[in-house]
C-alpha positions as CSV (number, residue, x, y, z in Angstrom):
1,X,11.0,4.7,23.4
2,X,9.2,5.2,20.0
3,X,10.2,8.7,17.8
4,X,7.8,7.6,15.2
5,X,4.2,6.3,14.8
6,X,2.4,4.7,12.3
7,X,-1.3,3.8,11.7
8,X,-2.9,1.1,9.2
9,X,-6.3,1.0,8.5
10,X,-7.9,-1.8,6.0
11,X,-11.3,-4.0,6.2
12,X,-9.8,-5.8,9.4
13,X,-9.6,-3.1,11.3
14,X,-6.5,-0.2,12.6
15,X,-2.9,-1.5,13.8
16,X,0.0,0.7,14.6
17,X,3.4,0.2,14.4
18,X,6.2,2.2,16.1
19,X,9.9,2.8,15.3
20,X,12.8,4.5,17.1
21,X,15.6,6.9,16.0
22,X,17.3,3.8,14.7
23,X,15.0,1.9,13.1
24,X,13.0,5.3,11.5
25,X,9.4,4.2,9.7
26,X,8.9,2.6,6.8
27,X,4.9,2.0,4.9
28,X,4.6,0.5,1.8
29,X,0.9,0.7,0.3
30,X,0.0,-1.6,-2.2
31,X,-2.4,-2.8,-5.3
32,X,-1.6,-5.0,-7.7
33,X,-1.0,-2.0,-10.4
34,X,2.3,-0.9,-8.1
35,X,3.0,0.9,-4.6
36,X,3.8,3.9,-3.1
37,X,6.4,3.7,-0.2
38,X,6.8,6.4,2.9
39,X,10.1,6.4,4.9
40,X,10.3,8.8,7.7
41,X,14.0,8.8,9.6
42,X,16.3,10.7,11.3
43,X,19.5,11.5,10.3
44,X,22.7,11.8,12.2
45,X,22.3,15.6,12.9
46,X,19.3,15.3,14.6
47,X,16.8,16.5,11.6
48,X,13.6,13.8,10.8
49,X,13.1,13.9,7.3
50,X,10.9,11.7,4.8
51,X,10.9,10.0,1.3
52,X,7.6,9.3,-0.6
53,X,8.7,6.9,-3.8
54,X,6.5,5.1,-5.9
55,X,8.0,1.3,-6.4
56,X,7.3,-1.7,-8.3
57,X,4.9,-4.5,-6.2
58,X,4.6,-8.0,-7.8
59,X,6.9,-7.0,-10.8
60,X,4.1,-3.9,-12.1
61,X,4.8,-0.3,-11.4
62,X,7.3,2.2,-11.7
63,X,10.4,3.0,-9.3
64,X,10.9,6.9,-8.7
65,X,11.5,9.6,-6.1
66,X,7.8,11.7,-5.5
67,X,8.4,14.0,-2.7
68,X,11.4,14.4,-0.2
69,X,11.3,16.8,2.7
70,X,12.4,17.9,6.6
71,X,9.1,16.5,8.7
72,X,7.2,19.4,9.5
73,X,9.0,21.9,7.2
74,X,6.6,22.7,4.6
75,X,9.5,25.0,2.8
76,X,11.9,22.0,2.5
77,X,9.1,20.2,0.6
78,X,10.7,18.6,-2.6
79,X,8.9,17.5,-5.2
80,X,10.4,15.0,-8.0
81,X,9.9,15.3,-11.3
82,X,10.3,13.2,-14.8
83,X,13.1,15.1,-15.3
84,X,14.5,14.7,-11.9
85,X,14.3,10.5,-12.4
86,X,17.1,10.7,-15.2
């Protein structure tokens, strides 16, 4: 049974995508000028949590941690900055 969902939309129309307490979710949106990438998984404990990074596509772009958080907790909210990527 699916924990997660997913939905892509683009010029040929929506598609979903599903992934279990195994597999989590992983998105990866892209342009030519670089990506952002959104994991969402559970851990062992039980807690679903998620990972926005920004990461290079076709060699262009930057690699670094955005925002990191408990799904649904908007106190656990972290949010990366240059000083963080050191």
């Amino acid at each position: 049974m699916s924990k997660f969902y997913g939905v892509l939309e683009g010029s040929r129309g929506k598609v979903t995508r599903c992934g279990t307490r195994n597999s989590g979710l992983k998105t990866i949106a892209a342009s030519f000028a670089g990506a952002i990438r959104v994991d969402i998984y559970e851990e062992d404990c039980g807690t679903e949590k998620f990972c926005v990074t920004m990461t290079p596509w076709l060699g262009r772009g930057d690699n670094a941690s955005l925002i990191t958080g408990i799904l649904g907790d908007v106190s656990s909210v972290r949010i990366h900055t240059k000083e963080d990527q050191k």
